[in-house]
Steps between C-alpha positions, in 0.01 A plus 500: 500500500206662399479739185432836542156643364513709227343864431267306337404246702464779818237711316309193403522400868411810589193518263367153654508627875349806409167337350501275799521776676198650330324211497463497850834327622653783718693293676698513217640828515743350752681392208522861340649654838771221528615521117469883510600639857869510446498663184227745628749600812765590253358687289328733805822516690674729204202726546483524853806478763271387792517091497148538702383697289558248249344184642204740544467604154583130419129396649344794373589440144358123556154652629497655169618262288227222683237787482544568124584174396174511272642777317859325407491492099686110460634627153727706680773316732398492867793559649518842348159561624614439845794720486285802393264459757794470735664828345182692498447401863827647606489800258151586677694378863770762464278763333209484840774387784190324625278248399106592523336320740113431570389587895671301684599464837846351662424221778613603910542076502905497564474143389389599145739782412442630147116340503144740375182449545244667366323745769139541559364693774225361757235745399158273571285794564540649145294274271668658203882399659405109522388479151812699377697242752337185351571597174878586592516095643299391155771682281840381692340143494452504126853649453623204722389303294661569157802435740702151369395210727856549711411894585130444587551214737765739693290792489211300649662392752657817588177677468214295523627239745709773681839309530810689589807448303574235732224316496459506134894351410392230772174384314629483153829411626729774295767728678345829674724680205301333231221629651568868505625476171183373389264672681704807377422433146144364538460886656664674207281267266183616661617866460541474163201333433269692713635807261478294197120452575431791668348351796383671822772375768 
């Protein structure tokens, strides 16, 4: 049977996926959402009574944590790093009722319930409204790709290849639930990042 890790041995785990992480390895965050999901949930679910409103605030504190990773002090345990965030993003939950949102608008597609996409208006005869358009497309595309590898492939195809939900769990072979679930949090990651840069969107 195997041992148990230690407190110890955790934060020194934790430490190594972080700089991997950092180092350009952002696959690796998988790893920080597995070991830290359940205890996330917890924690949110004595704040808030609403079990949705939970799982929500259970991806928005990993957008933060993967957006600020740069900024996590490794003298201090990581695990309590995480927790804060996750407090701080319910305290600030419960505080708004409402998460802030950049212009976005909700898809008519029945097949992709829940799905955005970022609207730009057909204005050709305004010379000024295609340059402001081109440099909306130049700004998501950069966001999309700070995205980890398993985000920007689904996001491409959603949005660049213009796959339905369908279409998309067919060609990389995952259920169609998987792929709400990620396209879902690829969207909140490019929220948070298009604030975090202050980007035109």
């Amino acid at each position: 049977m195997k041992a148990k890790k230690n407190y110890e041995e955790i934060n020194k785990e934790d430490r190594e996926i972080v700089n991997r992480i950092l180092d350009g390895d952002k696959n690796e965050f998988s790893k920080i959402e597995k070991r830290y999901s359940s205890l996330i949930y917890s924690l949110l679910r004595k704040m808030v009574r609403d079990p949705e409103d939970a799982k929500d605030l259970v991806q928005e504190t990993f957008i933060k944590v993967y957006s600020n990773l740069a900024s996590y002090n490794p003298i201090y345990p990581f695990s309590a790093w995480i927790l804060k965030i996750s407090s701080n993003t319910c305290i600030d939950f419960l505080r708004k009722k409402r998460i802030d949102m950049i212009p976005l608008e909700k898809s008519t597609n029945e097949d992709d319930e829940g799905d955005f996409y970022i609207q730009i208006p057909d204005r050709s005869s305004i010379p000024d409204e295609n340059l402001i358009n081109s440099e909306k497309i130049q700004n998501l595309n950069k966001l999309i790709d700070m995205l980890p590898d398993n985000y920007k492939k689904i996001v491409k195809l959603r949005f660049e290849d213009d796959l339905n939900y369908s279409e998309i769990a067919e060609t990389l072979e995952i259920p169609l639930g998987t792929v709400k679930t990620l396209i879902f949090r690829a969207r909140k990651m490019l929220e948070i990042l298009a604030k975090e840069h202050k980007v035109l969107l």
